[in-house]
C-alpha positions in Angstrom: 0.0 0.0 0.0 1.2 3.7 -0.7 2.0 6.0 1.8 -0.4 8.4 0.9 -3.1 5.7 0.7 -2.6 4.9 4.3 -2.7 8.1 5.8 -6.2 8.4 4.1 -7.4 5.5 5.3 -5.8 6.5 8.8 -7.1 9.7 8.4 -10.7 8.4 7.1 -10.5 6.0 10.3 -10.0 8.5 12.7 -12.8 10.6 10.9 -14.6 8.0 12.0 -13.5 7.1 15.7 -14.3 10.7 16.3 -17.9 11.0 14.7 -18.7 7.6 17.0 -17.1 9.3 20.0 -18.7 12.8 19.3 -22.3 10.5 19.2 -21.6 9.2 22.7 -20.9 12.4 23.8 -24.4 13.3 23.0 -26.3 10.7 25.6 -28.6 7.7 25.0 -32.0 7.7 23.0 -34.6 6.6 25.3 -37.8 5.1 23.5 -41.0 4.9 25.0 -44.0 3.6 22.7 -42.3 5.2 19.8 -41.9 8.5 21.3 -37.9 9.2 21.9 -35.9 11.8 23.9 -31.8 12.0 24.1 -30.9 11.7 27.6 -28.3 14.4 28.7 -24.4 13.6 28.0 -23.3 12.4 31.2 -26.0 10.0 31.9 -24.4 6.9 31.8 -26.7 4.2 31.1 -26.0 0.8 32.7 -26.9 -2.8 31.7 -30.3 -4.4 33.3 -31.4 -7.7 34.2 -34.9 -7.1 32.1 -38.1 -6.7 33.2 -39.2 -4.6 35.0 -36.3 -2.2 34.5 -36.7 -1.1 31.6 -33.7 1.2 31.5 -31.1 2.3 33.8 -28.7 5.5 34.4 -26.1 6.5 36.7 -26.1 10.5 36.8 -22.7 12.0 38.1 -22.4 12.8 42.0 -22.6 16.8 42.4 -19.0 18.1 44.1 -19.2 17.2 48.1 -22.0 14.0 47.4 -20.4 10.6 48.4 -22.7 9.2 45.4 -24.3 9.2 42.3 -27.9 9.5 41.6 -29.7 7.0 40.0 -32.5 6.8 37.3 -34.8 3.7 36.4 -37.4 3.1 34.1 -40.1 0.7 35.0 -42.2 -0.8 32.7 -44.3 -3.8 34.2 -46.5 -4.9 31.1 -49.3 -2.4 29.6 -51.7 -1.7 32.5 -49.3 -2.8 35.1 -47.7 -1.6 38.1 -50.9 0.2 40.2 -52.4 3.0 39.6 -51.2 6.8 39.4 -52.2 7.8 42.9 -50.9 4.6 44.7 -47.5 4.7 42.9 -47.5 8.6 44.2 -48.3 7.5 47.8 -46.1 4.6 47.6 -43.3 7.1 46.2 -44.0 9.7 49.1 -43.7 6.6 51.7 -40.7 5.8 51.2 -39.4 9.1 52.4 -38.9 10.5 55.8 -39.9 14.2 55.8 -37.3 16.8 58.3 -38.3 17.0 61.7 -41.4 19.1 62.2 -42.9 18.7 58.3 -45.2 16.1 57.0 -44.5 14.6 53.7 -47.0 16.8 51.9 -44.7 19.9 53.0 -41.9 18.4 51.3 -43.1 16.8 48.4 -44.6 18.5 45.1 -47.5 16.8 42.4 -48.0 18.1 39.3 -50.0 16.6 36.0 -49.0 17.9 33.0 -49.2 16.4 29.3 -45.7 15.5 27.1 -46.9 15.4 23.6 -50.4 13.5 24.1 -49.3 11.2 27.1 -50.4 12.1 30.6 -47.7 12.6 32.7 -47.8 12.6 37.2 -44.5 14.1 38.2 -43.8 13.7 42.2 -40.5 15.8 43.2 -40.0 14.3 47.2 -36.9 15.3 49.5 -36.0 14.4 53.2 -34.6 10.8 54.3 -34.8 8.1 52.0 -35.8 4.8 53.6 -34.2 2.7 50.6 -34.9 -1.2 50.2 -32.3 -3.5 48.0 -35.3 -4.8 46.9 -39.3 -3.8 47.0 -40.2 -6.9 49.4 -37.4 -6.0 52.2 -37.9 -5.5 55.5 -34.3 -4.1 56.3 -34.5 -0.5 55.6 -31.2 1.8 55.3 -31.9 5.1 55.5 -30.8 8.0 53.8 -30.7 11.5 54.6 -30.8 14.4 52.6 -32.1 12.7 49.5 -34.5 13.6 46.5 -36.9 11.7 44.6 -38.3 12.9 41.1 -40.5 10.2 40.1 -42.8 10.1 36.9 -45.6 7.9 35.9 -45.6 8.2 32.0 -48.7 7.2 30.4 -48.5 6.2 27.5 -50.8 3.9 25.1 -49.2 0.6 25.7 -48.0 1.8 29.2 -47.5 3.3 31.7 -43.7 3.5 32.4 -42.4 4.7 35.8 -40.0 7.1 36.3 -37.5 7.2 39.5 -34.4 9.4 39.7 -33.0 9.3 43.2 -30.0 10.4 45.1 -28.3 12.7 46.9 -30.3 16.1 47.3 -27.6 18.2 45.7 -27.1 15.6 42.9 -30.5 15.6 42.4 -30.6 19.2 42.2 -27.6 19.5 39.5 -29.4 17.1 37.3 -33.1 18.1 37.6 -32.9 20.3 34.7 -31.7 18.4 32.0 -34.2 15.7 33.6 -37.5 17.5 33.4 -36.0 18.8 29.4 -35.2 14.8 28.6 -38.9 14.4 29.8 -40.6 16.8 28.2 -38.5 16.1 24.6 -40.4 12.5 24.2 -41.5 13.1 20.4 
């Protein structure tokens, strides 16, 4: 082979190592019933054992957190997983509210519409009583956590929404969650 022949093809190759790198730079399309939205940049999306996670992030620990924040997408079947105002309820149990507040003072509901799919949005913060796993009775709890949690309902839904972590993490990250959310097209 030449030598200028192999600098363009080592120059076509790195052309192309770069346009893949400068995709991953650009976050993960999420699809939900045919409606997509690109998840920020540093989401990093991490493998799942199936059903009922649907999908699963890591978002990046704000400066001073001792941890990431984590996002999961539930999806148990179309017309699975309870209804909208026991998933809330649920949602809003599993946190502790500060000393001298009831949950309702710290925790915020709003309905709202992405495209044509009904969305619940629940944005909780005080002690997070997390569970490995739903049916545990060992509880480890959590201070100073956030919860934004979504049921998305769409036709062959609906999908649930949880990012929690850290409050601070939560905080950093809220923005380019409720824009990912509201971008499903």
């Amino acid at each position: 082979m030449s030598k200028p022949r192999s600098i363009l093809i080592a120059v076509a190759l790195l052309a192309i190592w770069a346009l893949a790198a400068s995709a991953d730079d650009k976050g993960a399309v999420v699809t939900i019933d045919g409606l997509s939205s690109r998840t920020p940049a540093d989401w990093k999306e991490l493998q799942t054992d199936g059903l009922p996670r649907f999908k699963q992030f890591a978002l990046p620990k704000a400066a001073g957190d001792k941890a990431d924040a984590e996002l999961i997408i539930y999806f148990f079947n179309t017309g699975g997983g309870g209804g909208v105002k026991a998933n809330i309820d649920r949602w809003k149990g599993q946190f502790q509210p500060p000393e001298g507040k009831k949950i309702d003072d710290v925790a915020k509901v709003e309905d709202f519409k992405v495209g044509n799919v009904p969305v619940t949005y629940l944005d909780v913060q005080g002690t997070y009583l997390f569970k490995a796993r739903p049916m545990d009775t060992r509880v480890e709890p959590r201070p100073d956590q956030r919860m934004l949690a979504v049921v998305f309902e769409s036709p062959k839904g609906p999908y649930y929404i949880k990012l929690v972590g850290p409050e601070k993490t939560v905080a950093q990250h809220k923005k380019g969650f409720d824009e990912w959310l509201k971008n499903f097209k």
